[in-house]
N, C-alpha and C positions, 0 to 999 in steps of 0.2 A: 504494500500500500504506500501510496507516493505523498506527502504533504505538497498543499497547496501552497505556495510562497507566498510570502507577505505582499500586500497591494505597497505598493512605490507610491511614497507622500508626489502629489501635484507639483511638478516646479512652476516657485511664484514668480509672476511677471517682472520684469527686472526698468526699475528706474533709474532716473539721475537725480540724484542732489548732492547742488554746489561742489561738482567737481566729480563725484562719485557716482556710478554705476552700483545699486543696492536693490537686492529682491523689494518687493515693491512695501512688504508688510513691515521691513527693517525700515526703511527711512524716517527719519525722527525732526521734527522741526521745532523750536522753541514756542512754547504761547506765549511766549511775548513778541510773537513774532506780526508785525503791522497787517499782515496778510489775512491771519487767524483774529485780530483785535478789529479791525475797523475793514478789513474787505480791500486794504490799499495795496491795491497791485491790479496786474492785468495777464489776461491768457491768450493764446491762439491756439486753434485743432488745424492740424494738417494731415490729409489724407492722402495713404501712399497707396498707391498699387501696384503690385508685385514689382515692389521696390523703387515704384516710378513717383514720385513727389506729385503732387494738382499742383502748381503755379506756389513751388514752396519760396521763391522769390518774395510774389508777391504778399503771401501771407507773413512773411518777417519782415517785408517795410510794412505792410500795414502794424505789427507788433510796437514797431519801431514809431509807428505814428500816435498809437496811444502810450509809450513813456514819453513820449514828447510833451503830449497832453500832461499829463502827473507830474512831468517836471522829474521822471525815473530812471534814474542811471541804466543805460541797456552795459551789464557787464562784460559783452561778448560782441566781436565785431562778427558781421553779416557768415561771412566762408567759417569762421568757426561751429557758428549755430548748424550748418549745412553739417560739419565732420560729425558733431555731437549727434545732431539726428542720427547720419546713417548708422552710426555704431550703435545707438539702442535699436534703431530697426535690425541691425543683425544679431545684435544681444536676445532679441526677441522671435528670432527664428524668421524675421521677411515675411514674405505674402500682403496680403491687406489689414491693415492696421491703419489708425489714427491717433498722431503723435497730438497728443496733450501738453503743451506748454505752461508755464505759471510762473511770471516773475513778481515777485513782492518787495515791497520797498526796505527788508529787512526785519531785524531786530532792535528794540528799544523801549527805551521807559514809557508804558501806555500817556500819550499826552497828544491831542488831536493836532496841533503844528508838526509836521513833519521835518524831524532832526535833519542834518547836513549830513552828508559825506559818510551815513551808513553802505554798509555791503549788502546787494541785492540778492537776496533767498531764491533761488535758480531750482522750479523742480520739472523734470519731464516724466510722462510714462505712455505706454505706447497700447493699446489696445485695438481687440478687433475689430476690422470695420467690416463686418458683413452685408454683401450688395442685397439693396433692397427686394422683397421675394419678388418673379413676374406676379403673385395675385395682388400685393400694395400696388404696383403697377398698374394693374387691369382694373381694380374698383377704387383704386384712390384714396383719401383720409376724410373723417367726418370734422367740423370745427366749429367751434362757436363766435360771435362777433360780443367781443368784447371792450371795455375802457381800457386806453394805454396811461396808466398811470406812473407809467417806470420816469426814472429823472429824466433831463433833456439835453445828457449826455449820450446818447445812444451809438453815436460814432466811435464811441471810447472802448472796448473789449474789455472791459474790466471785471473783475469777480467778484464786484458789488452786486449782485444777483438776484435781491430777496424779491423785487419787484418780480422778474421773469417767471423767477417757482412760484410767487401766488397766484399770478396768472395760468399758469401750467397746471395747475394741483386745482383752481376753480375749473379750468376745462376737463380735469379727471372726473372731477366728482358731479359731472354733466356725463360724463359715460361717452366724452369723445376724445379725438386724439390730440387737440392741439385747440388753437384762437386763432381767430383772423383780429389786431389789435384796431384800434380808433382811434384818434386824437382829431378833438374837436370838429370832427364832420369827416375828417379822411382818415384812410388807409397810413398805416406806417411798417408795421410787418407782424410777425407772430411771436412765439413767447423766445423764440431762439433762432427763427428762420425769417428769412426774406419773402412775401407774397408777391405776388402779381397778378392784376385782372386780364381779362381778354374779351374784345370787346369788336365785332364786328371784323375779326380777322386781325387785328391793333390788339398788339402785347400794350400795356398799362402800366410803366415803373415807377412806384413813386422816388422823387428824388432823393439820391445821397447828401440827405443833409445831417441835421445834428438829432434826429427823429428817431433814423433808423442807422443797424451796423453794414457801412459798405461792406458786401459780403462777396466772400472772392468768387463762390460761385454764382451770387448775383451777378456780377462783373462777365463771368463765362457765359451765363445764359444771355446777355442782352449781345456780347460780341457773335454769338451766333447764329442768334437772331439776325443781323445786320448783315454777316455774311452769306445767309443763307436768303437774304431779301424778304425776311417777313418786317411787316410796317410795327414802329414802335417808338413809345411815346413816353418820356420821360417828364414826370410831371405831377402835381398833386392830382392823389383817385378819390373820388367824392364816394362816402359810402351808398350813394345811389347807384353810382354807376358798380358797385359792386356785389348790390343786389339782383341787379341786373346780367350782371355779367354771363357769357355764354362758356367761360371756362375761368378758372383760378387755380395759380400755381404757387405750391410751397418749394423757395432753394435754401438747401443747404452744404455745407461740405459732406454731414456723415450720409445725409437723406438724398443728396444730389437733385433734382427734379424730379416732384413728386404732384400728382393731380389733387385740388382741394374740391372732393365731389359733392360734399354736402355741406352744406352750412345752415347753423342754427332750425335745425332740423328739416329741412326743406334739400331738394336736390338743385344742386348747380347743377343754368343753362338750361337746354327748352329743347323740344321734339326728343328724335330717337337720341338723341347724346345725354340729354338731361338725367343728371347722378352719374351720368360715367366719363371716364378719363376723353377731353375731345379730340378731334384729329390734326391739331395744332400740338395740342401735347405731347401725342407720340411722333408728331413732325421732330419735336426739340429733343422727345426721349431720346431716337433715332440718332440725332446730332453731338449729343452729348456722350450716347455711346460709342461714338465714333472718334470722339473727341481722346476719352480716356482710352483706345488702345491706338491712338497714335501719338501720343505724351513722346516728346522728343528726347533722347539720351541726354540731352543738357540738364532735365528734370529728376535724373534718377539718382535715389541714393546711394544706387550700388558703387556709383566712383567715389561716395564719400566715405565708407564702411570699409574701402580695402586698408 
């Protein structure tokens, strides 16, 4: 009779902080840490595809644009943040994953002015990004229209957050998947993602202003748009015209484009498409998948991991 050998503990997912590469459940940060006291720091998620970066350029000046904002020492110049990525993407066995960033403005004595010349708390971790199923796809996301209450720094990626989760957790406990958000008669975006109307064949952006987070994959859907000659309109979306609307689209990095088919219990859009994803959508579906498997070698993190 043969014994069964022991199950093998999980190996844990493997982060960075400040310098170190540690399983993810070792890493230890101070509570006195400004990050952990007041929310003072900022994030980016970048999403890799079998090693290949989305526009990791672009997502680390934008990083670079909210310490700008905070007035936040960036500790790392631009090609470094690139070597660091790729080695936790190799640390973490490659494939599809979404790199988690977080820089916070340090550690110090709890006091709301922000000290001089601390050292910035640097943490990454890397997790799965699993492509959305074909049925999200096929039937789309349910949403509610809700008040954008969040502050009116919204360009800023910060991980002052509380505004987003209560909106998130009121659209839970409606038993849908998400918000289409409002400020004062228009559209601005959802609890974490970028919307967009569509509206007589006219994509519908509201503008990147201080409302909503320019979002990299916002920026990817509308350049594709443009090259692929669908008409589009950069501009405040009155929530009428989003009542109306013949389609609405949620972007995001981990969700990529995604169909918002119902809203506030009714079906988005009219005749046979009404509740379901419409044929604009899978136009851009189409686009966007085509998009990530021709991600140029300049983008991939395999030459920064050797």
């Amino acid at each position: 009779m043969t014994s069964t050998p022991p199950a093998q503990p999980l190996a844990l997912p493997i982060a960075y902080l400040n310098g170190e590469f540690v399983p993810v459940e070792e890493a230890r940060i101070s509570p006195l840490d400004r990050g952990f006291i007041f929310g003072d720091g900022i994030y980016e998620v970048i999403p890799i595809y079998d090693g290949r970066a989305l526009r990791m350029r672009e997502h680390l000046l934008r990083m670079q644009r909210s310490m700008d904002f905070l007035e936040l020492r960036n500790p790392y110049p631009l090609d470094h943040w690139e070597e660091i990525i790729g080695e936790l993407v190799s640390k973490n066995g490659g494939g599809n994953v979404s790199i988690y960033i977080q820089v916070t403005r340090g550690v110090a004595k709890r006091d709301f002015s922000p000290p001089q010349g601390l050292a910035p708390t640097v943490f990454m971790m890397a997790n799965k990004l699993p492509t959305p199923s074909r049925e999200l796809y096929e039937n789309g996301i349910s949403c509610i229209s809700l008040d954008d209450f969040r502050w009116e720094r919204c360009h800023v990626k910060s991980t002052s957050l509380l505004g987003a989760v209560l909106l998130k957790h009121e659209a839970n406990q409606h038993h849908v998947d998400d918000c289409v958000l409002f400020r004062d008669g228009y559209l601005t975006e959802s609890s974490s993602s970028n919307v967009c109307a569509i509206r007589k064949g006219v994509i519908l952006c509201p503008p990147k202003d201080n409302l909503i987070l320019p979002g990299i994959t916002y920026d990817l859907m509308i350049e594709l748009a443009r090259r692929a000659g669908i008409p589009l309109e950069m501009r405040r979306v009155s929530r009428r015209e989003v009542g109306i609307a013949d389609e609405l689209w949620l972007t995001s990095s981990t969700k990529e484009v995604i169909a918002i088919t119902r809203l506030d219990g009714r079906p988005v859009g009219t005749g046979e498409h009404a509740g379901k994803p419409g044929p604009l959508f899978w136009k851009m579906f189409a686009l966007f998948q085509d998009y990530k498997r021709s991600l140029p070698a300049a983008e991939s993190t395999a030459k920064a991991a050797v």
